[in-house]
C-alpha positions, -999 to 999 in steps of 0.1 A, spaced: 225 470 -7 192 481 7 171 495 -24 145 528 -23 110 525 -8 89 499 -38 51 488 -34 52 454 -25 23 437 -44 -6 427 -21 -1 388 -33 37 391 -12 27 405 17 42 387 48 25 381 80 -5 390 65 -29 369 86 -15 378 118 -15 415 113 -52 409 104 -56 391 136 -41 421 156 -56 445 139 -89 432 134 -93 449 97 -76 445 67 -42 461 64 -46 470 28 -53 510 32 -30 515 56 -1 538 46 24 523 73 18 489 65 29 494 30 64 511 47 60 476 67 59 451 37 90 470 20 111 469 49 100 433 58 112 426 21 148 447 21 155 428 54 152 397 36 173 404 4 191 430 15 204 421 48 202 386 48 176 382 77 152 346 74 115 350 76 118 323 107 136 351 127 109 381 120 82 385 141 55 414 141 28 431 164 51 420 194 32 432 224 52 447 247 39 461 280 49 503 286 47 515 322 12 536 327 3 521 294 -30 503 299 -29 480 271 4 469 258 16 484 227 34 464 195 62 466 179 61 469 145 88 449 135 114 425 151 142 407 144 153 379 161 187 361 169 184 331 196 147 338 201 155 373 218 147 410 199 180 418 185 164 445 163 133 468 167 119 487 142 93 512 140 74 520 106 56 552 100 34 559 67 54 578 39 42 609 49 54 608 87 77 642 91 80 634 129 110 612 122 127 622 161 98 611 179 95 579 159 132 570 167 123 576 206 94 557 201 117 531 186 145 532 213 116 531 239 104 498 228 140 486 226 149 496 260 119 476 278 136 449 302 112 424 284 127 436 251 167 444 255 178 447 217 205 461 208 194 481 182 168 506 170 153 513 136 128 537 123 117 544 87 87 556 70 99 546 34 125 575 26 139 579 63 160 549 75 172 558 108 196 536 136 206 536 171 227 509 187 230 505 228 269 511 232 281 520 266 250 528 282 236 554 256 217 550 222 240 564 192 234 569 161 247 547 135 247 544 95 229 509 94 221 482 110 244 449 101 244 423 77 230 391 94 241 352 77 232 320 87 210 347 114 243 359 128 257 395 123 287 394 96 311 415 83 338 412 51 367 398 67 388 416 37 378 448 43 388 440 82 416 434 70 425 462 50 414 486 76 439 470 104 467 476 79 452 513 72 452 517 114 485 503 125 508 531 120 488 549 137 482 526 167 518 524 170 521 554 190 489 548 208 489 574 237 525 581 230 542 619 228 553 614 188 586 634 188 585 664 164 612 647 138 586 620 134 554 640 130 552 645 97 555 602 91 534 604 119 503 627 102 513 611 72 499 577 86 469 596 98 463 610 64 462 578 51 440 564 77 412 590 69 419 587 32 395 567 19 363 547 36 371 513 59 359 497 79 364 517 110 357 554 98 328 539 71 310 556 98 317 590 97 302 614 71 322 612 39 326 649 38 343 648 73 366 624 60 374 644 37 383 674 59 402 654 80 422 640 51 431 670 36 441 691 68 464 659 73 481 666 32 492 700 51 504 687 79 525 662 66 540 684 44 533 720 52 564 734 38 559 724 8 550 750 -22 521 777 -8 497 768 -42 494 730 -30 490 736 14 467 766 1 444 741 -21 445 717 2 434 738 29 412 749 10 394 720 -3 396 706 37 371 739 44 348 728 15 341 691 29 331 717 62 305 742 41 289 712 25 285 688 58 270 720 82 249 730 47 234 697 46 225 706 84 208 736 77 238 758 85 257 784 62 291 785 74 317 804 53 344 780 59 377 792 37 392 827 22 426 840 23 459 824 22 466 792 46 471 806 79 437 827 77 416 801 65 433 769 91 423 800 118 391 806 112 382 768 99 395 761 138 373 792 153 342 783 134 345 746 141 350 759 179 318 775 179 297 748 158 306 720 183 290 733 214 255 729 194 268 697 176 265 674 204 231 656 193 248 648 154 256 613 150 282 606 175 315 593 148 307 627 128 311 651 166 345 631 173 357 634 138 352 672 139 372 672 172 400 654 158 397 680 128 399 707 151 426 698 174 444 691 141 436 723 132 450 735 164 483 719 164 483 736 127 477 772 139 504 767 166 530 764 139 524 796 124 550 827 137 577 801 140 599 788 105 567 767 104 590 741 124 573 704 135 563 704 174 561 672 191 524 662 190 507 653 227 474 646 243 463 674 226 460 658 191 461 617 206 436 620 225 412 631 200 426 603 174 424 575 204 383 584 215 380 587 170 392 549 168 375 538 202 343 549 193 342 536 155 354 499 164 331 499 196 304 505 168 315 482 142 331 453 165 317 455 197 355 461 205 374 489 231 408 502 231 430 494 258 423 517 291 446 546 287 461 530 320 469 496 313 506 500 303 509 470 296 480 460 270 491 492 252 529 480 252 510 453 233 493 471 211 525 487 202 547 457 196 519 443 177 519 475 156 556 478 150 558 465 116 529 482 105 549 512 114 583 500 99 566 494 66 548 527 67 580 543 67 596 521 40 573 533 18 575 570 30 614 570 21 604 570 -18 588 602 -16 599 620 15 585 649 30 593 683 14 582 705 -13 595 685 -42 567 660 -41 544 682 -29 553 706 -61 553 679 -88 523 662 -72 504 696 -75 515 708 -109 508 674 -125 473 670 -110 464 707 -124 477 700 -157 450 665 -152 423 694 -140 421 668 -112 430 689 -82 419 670 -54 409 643 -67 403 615 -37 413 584 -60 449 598 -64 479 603 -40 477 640 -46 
């Protein structure tokens, strides 16, 4: 785990006698090189990167530039930049134009990395090239023997978490099965994997508990109510973080899964430059949120659930393992690679609903499961089935 901004004694400083040579002065007073030396360091311990495969001052040659500029920092994997990285002194504040300087130098035909990195210190900032566009992501990866690497058990564990849910990949689920169905979904979103560890927690959240009242919203009004309410909390604290004061929540279930949806509505048309998993993950909130308000005025009876709802979950799941595994989702029109994903799914599925027939849906769990937890004063709590 990468550690906070340190001084790096003078004595370590690596690459010292090159950035001399480039600079022609010595690098000691210079606020960014200390940033420099720091990150140089936490990629070596941190992320497992070996001082053979960093390089610094790369000159690169910018169009109209007429001497070629240098890249602060980059990391190499078969002699090519895989990494670029851009250090400003501690006290750099213009951390958007640092990241475009960043993405610049990566995106130089000479250059080609995949990803971008800025930091001054406190800021630690990452695009990766997916798909022809630079997106934000939570970190760069974890390199070993100089290749990128993941934990193969948390893989795992997050293909078990997703393949209830890929089972009905692009599939109408009939209204009998939704709540199994959002059930699955609930548990998806749950807790951090490997495919949504890149989504704000607070989102995750949201999602997770919009999904408790959906799979089980005629259970007793105290626990949807809480649960909804809680869902619109995760919302206040991610837009407050952002500068925004929403007033997500108030009033009994219907009003606040209305006006969650209507203020989410609005928030999204200016939410398009947020990091890209956190804008899908609010559209999969809200179209849950839609499919929720569309209940209400009936006996609160189970629709079936359509591209409405899918195909906010399928562009969710596309974009989080295109980020994480350089992998894609069947096309929507290949029937046949989908039929695959399905049969390949089918006993995730089976065993999701094995373990759903000890605690069916209805208001009995829902009503034990609430009363218990307040009696705890753990209410939801995230490291308990409540």
């Amino acid at each position: 785990m990468r550690t906070s901004y340190y001084e790096v004694p003078s004595r370590a400083w690596l690459f010292r006698q090159a950035i001399c040579q480039e600079q022609a002065t010595e690098p000691i007073g210079m606020p960014e090189e200390h940033v420099r030396q720091w990150c140089l360091h936490e990629l070596i311990r941190a992320y497992g990167v070996s001082v053979c495969r960093l390089d610094v001052e790369w000159a690169v040659k910018v169009a109209r530039e007429r001497k070629p500029n240098r890249i602060d920092i980059v990391v190499l994997i078969n002699g090519k930049p895989y990494i670029v990285i851009e250090c400003k002194a501690r006290s750099e504040t213009q951390h958007e134009a640092a990241m475009s300087q960043a993405v610049s130098y990566a995106s130089l035909p000479d250059v080609n990395a995949e990803f971008a990195m800025y930091t001054n210190g406190d800021v630690w900032w990452v695009r990766r090239y997916v798909r022809g566009q630079w997106i934000p992501i939570p970190d760069i990866p974890m390199l070993q023997d100089n290749k990128p690497t993941g934990d193969w058990r948390d893989v795992l564990l997050a293909v078990d978490r997703i393949a209830p849910v890929l089972f009905w990949l692009d599939a109408v689920v009939p209204a009998k099965t939704v709540p199994r169905y959002f059930g699955a979904l609930q548990e998806f979103f749950h807790a951090e994997n490997e495919i949504t560890s890149g989504a704000d927690r607070r989102l995750l959240w949201t999602a997770d508990h919009v999904l408790r009242v959906l799979s089980d919203v005629n259970s007793h009004p105290n626990y949807t109510g809480e649960k909804m309410s809680h869902a619109c909390d995760g919302l206040n604290r991610y837009w407050k973080e952002r500068g925004i004061e929403p007033s997500f929540g108030g009033g009994d279930l219907w009003d606040m899964a209305h006006h969650a949806w209507a203020d989410l509505s609005n928030l999204l048309d200016g939410a398009r430059d947020t990091v890209s998993l956190d804008y899908q993950a609010m559209r999969v909130i809200q179209a849950l949120l839609s499919y929720l308000n569309g209940m209400k005025g009936r006996r609160v009876q189970y629709q079936d659930v359509g591209t409405e709802v899918q195909t906010e979950i399928r562009a969710f799941i596309d974009l989080a393992i295109t980020i994480r595994f350089n992998a894609r989702l069947p096309d929507i029109q290949d029937k046949i690679l989908i039929g695959d994903v399905r049969d390949f799914c089918k006993a995730g599925w089976e065993q999701h609903l094995k373990k759903d027939q000890e605690w069916p849906p209805g208001s009995l769990r829902a009503c034990l499961s609430y009363w218990a937890h307040r009696a705890m004063g753990r209410t939801g709590c995230r490291d308990i089935d409540c």
